[in-house]
N, C-alpha and C positions, 0 to 999 in steps of 0.2 A: 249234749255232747255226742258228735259221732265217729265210731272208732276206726280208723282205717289201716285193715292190713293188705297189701302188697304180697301175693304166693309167684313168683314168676320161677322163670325154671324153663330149659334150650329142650327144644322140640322130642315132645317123649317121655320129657322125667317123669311125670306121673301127678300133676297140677291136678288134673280133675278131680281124681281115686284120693288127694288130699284135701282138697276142698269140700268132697263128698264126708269124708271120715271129721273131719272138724265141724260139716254140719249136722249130722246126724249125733257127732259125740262130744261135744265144746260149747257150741253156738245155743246149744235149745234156750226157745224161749224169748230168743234175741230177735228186734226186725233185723233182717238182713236184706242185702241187697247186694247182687255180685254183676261188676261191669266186667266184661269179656272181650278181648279182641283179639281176632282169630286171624293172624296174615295168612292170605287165602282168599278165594273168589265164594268157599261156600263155610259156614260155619254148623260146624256138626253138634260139638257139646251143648247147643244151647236147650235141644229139647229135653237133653237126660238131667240136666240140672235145675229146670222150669217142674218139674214133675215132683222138682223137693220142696216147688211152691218158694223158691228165690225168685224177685224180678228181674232181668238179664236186659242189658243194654249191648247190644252185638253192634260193632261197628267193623263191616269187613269190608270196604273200603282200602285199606291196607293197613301198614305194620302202624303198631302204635306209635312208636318211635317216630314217625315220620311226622304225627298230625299233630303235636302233643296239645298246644296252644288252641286249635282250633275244636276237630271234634272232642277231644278227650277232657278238656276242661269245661263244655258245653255239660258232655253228660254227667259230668259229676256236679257242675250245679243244678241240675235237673234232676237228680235224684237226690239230692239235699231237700229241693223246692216240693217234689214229689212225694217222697215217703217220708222225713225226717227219720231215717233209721238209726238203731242205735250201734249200727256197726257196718263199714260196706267194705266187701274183699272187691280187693283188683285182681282179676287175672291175665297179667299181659300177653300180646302173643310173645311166642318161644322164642323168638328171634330180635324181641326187643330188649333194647338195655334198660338195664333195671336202673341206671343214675337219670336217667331218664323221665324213666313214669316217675319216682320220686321227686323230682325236680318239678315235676309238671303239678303231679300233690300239691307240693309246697306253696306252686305259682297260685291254684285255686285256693291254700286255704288265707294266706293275706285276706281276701276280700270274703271269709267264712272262720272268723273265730272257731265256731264251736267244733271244726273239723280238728281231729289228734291224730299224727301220722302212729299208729300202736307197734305195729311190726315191719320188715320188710325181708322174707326169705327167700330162699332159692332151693328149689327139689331139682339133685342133681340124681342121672341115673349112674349107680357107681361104676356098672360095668364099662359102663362108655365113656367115664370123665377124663382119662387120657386119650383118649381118639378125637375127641370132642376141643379139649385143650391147643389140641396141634393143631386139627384143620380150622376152627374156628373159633379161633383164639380170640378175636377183638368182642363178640357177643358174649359168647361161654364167661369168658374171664371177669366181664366188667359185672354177670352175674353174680358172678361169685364173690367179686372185692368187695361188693355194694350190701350186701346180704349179714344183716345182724345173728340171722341162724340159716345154715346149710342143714338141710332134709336130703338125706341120700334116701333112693329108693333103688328096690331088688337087689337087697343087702342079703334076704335069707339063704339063698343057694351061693353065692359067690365065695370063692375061696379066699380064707383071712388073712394072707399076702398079699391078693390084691386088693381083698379092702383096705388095709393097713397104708398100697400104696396110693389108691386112690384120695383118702386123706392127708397124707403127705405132700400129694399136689395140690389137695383144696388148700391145705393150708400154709403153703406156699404162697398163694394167693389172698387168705386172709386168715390174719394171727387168731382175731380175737371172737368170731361168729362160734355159737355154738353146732358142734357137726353132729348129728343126730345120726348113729348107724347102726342101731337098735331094730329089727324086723318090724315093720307097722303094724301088723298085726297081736304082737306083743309088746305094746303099746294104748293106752287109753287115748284118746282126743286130748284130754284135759294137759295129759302127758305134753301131748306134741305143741299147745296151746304156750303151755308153761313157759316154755323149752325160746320158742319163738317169742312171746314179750319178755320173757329175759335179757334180753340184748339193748333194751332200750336204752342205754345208754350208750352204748355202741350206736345204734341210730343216730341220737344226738351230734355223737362224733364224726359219722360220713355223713351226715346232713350240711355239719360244717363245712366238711372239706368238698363236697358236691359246690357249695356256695360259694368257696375260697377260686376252685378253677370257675367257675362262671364269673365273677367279678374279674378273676385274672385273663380271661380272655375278650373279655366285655374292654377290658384295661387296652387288651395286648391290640384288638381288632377293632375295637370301637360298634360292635354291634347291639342294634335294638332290645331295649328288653323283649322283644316278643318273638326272637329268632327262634326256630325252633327245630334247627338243623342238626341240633347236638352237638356241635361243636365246642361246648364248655368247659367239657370232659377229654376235651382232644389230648392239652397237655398231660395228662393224667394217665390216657392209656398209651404215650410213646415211652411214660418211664416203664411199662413191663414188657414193648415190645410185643410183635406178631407174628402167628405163624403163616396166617392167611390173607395176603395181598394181593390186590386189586387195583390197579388206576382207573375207574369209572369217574365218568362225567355228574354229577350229584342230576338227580329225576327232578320232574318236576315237585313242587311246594318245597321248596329248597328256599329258605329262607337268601331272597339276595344279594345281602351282605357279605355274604361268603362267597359267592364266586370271584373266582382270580383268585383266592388264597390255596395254599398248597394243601392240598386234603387226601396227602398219595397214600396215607395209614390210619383214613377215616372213614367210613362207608354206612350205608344207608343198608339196613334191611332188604330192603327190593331191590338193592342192587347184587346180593349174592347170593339170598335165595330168591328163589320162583317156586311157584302153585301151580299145580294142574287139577281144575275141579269140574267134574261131569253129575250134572242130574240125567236120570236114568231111567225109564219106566221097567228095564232090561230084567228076568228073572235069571236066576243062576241057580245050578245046581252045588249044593256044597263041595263036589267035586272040583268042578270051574273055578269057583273061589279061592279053593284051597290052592289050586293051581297056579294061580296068577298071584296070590300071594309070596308064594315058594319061591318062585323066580324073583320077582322084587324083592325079596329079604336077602335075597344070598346076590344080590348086585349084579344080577346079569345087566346090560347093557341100555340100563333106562335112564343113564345117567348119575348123580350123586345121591340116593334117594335117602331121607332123613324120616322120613313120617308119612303116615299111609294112616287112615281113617275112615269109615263108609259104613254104610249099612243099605241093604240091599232084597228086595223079596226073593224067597227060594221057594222050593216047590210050588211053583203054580201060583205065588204068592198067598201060602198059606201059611208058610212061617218067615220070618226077617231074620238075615242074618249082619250080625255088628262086625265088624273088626278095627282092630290097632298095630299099624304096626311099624317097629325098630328098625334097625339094618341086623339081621341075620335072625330077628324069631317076631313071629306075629302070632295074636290069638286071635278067633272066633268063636264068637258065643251066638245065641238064640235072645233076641230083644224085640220092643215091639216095635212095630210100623210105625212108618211116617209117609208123609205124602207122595214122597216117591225115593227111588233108590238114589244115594246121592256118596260121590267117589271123591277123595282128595290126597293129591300126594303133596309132598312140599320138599326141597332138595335146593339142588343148583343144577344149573345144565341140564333141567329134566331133558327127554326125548320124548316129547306129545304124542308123536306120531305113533311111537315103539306104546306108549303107554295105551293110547287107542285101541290099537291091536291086542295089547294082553288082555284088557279086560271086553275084548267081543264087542267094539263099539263102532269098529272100521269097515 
């Protein structure tokens, strides 16, 4: 039997630094295997969690949500076929719905018995889950409804009215998910492990209702089982409503069954954010860095920017510098090299050009 848990969580929460902490303090012992999909042209996490000696299946191609049937059910029979592990985490990109990769699970495990969907959470960043809520509501939200446990993270400094009220909105969104808003660090793995297969039966019960709107729209549309537009879940997020509206044309791999139907409260990943991603031989001074970090955290004029990511040679390339970073605080640390310097923002409406120029590439 192999055990599959689901960590997703909207651009920033802190998926990796959870992933990391359940393997090092949960998982020992276990094969593991973590598939990853980075929306974005370049993927960054995959060397820092290859170094914990996980197998990593990167598919940056684009958002998950978009391929599900195609790439995303390829690699998870390939890593069946490949390792037979006894447990494989998905890590979705941030921007994909989590009824989604769940559904797509489901699709590959029919034809793999011994797959067990175990958990499926959501690491929400607390400080941001009402900014987050409002402007992109139809992602964020369907995160949250779908998620058997909610992991808030950067719980420890935030003031406990706003955490209070941050949970109030999570669970607005879902009565019955466990909210985890305990400081990670005081906390064990095994803690957090607990915490998320607890809810299995809550699983059970959106597994259902995941199923209920896809037969009802299957009913209502008459589409393929093999669409894979997400459309399933349509009726489901018009009963909570959005903040964030779009009439876009559906992208290509747009299952065609769905065109001509009204899809003016439905959207596509790639349709609302965008990546901007640069390899780089470029050296920087931590000065430089810091600098063009400053400015994109505090929203000067690059656009909507969500997430920032890179690592880069400084001094002469003699040391690497990592960063991460939110809308108004980022860190850098000292990590090791990779084959070259490599930049990624992800937002909506970036400004390339503007982007170009902050980081000395124009």
């Amino acid at each position: 039997m192999t055990k599959i848990d689901i960590i997703s969580g909207f651009l920033g929460a802190g998926k990796t630094t959870l992933i990391k902490k359940l393997l090092d303090e949960a998982f020992q012992g276990e094969k593991i295997v973590l598939i990853e999909n980075e929306f974005g042209e370049i993927g960054i996490d995959g060397g820092f969690l290859r170094d914990a000696g996980v197998e990593i299946t990167e598919m940056n191609s684009g958002c998950i949500c978009c391929s599900l049937v195609g790439d995303f059910g390829a690699a998870l029979k390939q890593v069946l076929a490949d390792y037979s592990p006894d447990r494989i985490v998905i890590e979705p990109s941030g921007v994909g719905k989590l009824s989604d990769v769940i559904a797509a699970v489901e699709g590959v495990g029919k034809d793999a018995p011994e797959l067990r969907l175990n958990s499926f959470v959501t690491v929400v960043d607390a400080a941001k889950a009402k900014v987050y809520m409002k402007n992109f509501g139809e992602f964020f939200n369907n995160q949250v409804e779908h998620a058997c446990a909610i992991v808030l993270s950067r719980t420890q400094n935030l003031d406990p009215a706003k955490l209070d009220g941050a949970v109030r909105l999570l669970r607005e969104k879902n009565q019955k998910a466990a909210i985890l808003t305990t400081p990670w660090d005081q906390l064990s793995g095994k803690q957090i492990l607990e915490a998320m297969e607890g809810g299995r039966d809550l699983a059970r019960e959106l597994m259902a209702e995941i199923e209920h709107h896809h037969h009802e729209h299957e009913h209502h549309h008459d589409h393929g089982p093999d669409c894979t537009c997400g459309c399933h879940d349509h009726h489901h997020e018009h009963e909570h409503g959005h903040d964030h509206h779009h009439d876009h044309d559906h992208g290509e791999g747009v299952c065609a069954a769905c065109h001509g139907h009204d899809h003016h409260h439905h959207h596509h990943a790639d349709e609302v954010f965008t990546s901007w991603g640069r390899e780089t031989p470029r050296t920087y001074s931590r000065e430089e860095l810091q600098e063009a970090l400053s400015a994109l955290a505090m929203g000067e004029d690059f656009g909507y920017v969500l997430r920032a990511k890179g690592m880069v040679p400084c001094d002469g390339g003699q040391t690497w510098l990592h960063f991460d970073l939110v809308p108004e605080e980022f860190q850098i640390r000292e990590g090791s090299p990779d084959y070259t310097g490599r930049l990624c923002v992800i937002g909506s409406e970036l400004k390339e050009d503007r982007l170009e120029k902050l980081f000395l590439l124009g």
